[in-house]
C-alpha positions as CSV (number, residue, x, y, z in Angstrom):
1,X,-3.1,-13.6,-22.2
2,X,-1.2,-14.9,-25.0
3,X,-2.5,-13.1,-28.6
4,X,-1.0,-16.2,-30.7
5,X,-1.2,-19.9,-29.8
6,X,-0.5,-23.1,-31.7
7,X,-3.0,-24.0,-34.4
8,X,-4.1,-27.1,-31.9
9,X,-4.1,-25.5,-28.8
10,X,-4.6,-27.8,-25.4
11,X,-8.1,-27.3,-24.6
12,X,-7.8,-25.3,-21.0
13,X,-10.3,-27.7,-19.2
14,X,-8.5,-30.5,-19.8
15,X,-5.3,-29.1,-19.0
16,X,-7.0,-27.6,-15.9
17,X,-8.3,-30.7,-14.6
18,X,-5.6,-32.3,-15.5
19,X,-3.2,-30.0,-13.3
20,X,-6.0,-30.2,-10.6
21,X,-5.7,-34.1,-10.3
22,X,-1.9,-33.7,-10.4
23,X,-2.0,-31.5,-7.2
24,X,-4.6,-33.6,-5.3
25,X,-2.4,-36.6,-6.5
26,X,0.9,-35.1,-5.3
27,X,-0.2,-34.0,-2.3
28,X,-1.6,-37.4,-1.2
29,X,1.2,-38.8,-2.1
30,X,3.6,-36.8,0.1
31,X,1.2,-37.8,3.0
32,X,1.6,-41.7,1.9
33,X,-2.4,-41.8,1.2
34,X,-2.1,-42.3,-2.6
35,X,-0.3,-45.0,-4.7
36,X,2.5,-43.2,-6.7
37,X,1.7,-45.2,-9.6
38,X,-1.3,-43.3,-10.0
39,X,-0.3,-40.1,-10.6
40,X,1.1,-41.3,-13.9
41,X,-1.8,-40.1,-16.3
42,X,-2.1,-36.2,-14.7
43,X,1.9,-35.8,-14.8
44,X,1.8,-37.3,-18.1
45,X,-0.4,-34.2,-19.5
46,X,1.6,-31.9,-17.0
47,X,4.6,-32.7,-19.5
48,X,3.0,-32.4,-22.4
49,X,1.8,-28.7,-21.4
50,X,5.0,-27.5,-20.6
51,X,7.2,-25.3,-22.8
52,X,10.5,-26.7,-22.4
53,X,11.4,-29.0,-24.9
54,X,11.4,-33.0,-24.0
55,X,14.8,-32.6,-24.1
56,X,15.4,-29.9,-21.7
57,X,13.2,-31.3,-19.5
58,X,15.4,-34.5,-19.1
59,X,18.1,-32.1,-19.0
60,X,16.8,-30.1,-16.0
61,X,16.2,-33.4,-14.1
62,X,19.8,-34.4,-14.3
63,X,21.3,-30.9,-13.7
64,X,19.5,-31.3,-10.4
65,X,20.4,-34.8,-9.6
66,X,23.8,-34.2,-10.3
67,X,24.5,-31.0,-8.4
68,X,22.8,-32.2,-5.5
69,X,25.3,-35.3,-5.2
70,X,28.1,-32.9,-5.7
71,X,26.8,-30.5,-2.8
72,X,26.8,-33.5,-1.0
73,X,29.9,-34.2,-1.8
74,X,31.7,-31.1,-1.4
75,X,30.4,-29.5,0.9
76,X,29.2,-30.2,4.7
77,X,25.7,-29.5,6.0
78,X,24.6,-29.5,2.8
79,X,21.1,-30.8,3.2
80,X,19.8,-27.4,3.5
81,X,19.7,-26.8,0.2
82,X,17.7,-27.0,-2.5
83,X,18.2,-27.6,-6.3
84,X,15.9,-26.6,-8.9
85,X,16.3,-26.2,-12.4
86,X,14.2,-24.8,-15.2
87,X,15.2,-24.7,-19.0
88,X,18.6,-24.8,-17.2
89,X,18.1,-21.7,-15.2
90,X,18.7,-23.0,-11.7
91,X,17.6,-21.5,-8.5
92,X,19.3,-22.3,-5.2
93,X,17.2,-22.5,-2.1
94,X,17.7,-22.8,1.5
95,X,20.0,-22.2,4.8
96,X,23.8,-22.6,4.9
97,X,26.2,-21.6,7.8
98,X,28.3,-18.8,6.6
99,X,28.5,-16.5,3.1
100,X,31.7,-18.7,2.2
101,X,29.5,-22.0,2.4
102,X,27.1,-19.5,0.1
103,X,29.6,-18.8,-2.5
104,X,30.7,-22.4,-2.5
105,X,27.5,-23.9,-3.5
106,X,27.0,-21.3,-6.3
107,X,30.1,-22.4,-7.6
108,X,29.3,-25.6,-7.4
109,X,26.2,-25.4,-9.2
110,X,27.4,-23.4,-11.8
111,X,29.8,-26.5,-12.5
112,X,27.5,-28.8,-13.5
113,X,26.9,-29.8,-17.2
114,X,24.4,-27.7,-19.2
115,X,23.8,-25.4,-16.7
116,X,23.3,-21.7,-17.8
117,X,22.9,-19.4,-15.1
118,X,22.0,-20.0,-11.1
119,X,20.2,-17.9,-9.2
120,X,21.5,-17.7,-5.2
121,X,18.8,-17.4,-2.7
122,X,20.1,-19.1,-0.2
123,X,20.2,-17.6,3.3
124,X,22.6,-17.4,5.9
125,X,20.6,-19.2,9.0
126,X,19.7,-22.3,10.8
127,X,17.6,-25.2,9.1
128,X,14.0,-24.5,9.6
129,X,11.6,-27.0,11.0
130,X,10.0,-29.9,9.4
131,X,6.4,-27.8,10.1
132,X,8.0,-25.0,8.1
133,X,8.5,-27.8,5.6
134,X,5.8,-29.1,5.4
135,X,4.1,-25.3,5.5
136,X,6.2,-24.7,2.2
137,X,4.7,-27.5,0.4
138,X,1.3,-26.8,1.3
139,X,1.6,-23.1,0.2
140,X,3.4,-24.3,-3.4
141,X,0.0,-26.1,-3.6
142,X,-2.5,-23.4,-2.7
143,X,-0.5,-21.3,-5.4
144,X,-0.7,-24.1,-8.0
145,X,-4.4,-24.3,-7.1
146,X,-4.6,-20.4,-7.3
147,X,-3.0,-20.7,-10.9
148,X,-5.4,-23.0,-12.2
149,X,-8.4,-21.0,-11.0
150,X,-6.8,-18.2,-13.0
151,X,-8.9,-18.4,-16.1
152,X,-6.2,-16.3,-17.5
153,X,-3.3,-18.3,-16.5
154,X,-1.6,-21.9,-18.0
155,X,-1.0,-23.5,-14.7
156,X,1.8,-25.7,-15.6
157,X,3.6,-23.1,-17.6
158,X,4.7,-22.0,-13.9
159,X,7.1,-23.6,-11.5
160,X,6.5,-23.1,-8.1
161,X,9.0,-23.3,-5.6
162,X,8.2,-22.6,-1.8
163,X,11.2,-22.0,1.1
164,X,10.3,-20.3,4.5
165,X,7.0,-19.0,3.2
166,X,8.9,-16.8,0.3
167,X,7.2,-18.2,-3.1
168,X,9.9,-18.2,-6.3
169,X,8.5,-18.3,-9.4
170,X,10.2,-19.9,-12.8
171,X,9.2,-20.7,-16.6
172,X,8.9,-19.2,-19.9
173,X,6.6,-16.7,-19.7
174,X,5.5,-13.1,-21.6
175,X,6.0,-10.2,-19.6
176,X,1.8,-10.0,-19.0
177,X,1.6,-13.9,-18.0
178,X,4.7,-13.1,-15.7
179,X,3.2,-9.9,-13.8
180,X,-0.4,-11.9,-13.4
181,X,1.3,-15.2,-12.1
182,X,3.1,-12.8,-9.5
183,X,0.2,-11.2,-8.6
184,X,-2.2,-14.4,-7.9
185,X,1.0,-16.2,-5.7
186,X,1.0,-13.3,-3.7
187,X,-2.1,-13.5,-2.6
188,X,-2.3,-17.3,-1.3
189,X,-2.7,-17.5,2.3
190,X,1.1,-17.7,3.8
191,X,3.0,-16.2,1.1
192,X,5.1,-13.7,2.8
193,X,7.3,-12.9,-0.4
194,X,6.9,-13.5,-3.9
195,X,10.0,-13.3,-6.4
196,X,10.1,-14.2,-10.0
197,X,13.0,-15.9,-11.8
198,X,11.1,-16.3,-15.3
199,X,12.9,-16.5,-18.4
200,X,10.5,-13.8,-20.7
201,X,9.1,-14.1,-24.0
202,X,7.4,-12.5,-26.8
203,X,3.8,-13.8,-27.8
204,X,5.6,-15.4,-30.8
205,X,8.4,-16.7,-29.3
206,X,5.7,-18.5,-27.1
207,X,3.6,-19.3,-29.9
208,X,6.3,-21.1,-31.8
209,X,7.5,-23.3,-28.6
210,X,3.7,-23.6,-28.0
211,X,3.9,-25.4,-31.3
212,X,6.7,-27.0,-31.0
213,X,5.5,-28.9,-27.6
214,X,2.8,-29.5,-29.5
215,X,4.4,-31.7,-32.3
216,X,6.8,-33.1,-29.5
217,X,3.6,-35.2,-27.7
218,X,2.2,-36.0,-31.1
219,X,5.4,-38.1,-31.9
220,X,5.3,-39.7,-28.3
């Protein structure tokens, strides 16, 4: 639990529901059942939750837009990788052929504008299957699901990323919020690993950007 918030807080059953639509809407829409449109309202409060700045969040989306067209680019049998960047932190994911093809995407990465740090987890191995896929993005959304039963947890201060059943974890985070998010993914059915790549901060550091995300979706 966080001991200081922002003086107007977002009321945890809204933001709860709000998450829960988001996951029912996202899900659908991977399957084709749901209009994408619709999803616009729940992702809308999804943003306006999370503790990156309006900013960075742009910034993340581009950072991962750009260095997947330059993996393309540069590198061969590249489509087994994965891109995902928080507050510019970026975690690489997947399968590559060799530890040189390893190294090179790293690189790579690293290269791209306004990215801080990467972290490698990409294994040396074939592809896996499109059920292991799919299997990956069910489990991300059994330990979304698993966050916002949490009473004890923000949901959406968590990103979830799922590859070959091993669960990473990103955000901004206190050390307690960290440790209980870890503990809840690792006990969704199909996890086999959990590992944590949060950034961690104090419960005033958290307050203030708390505040800050705050008065960000006032001004919207």
């Amino acid at each position: 639990m966080i001991a200081h918030r922002s003086a107007r807080p977002f009321p945890r059953r809204l933001a709860s529901a709000a998450v829960a639509s988001a996951l029912v809407a996202a899900t659908l829409s991977l399957s084709g059942c749901f209009p994408l449109a619709a999803t616009g309202v729940a992702v809308g409060v999804l943003a306006a939750t999370d503790r990156r700045t309006i900013g960075t969040q742009t910034e993340d989306t581009g950072i991962e837009v750009t260095a997947a067209s330059r993996l393309r680019e540069e590198l061969k049998n590249a489509g087994g990788i994965s891109v995902t960047s928080f507050n510019r932190k970026v975690l690489i994911t997947g399968q590559v052929i060799d530890d040189t093809t390893r190294q090179a995407a790293e690189r790579i990465v690293a290269g791209v504008e306004n990215v801080r740090s990467v972290h490698n987890e990409l294994q040396v191995s074939g592809r896996v299957s499109l059920g292991t896929t799919a299997s990956d993005a069910t489990i991300s959304t059994r330990v979304k699901a698993a966050f916002v039963d949490a009473k004890d947890l923000q949901a959406n201060t968590v990103k979830v990323v799922t590859e070959a059943g091993v669960v990473y974890l990103m955000g901004i985070v206190s050390r307690a919020e960290g440790d209980r998010a870890a503990q809840v993914a690792s006990r969704v059915s199909g996890v086999t690993r959990v590992v944590t790549v949060f950034e961690y901060a104090s419960a005033d550091e958290i307050a203030r950007i708390e505040r800050r995300s705050a008065q960000e979706s006032q001004a919207k």
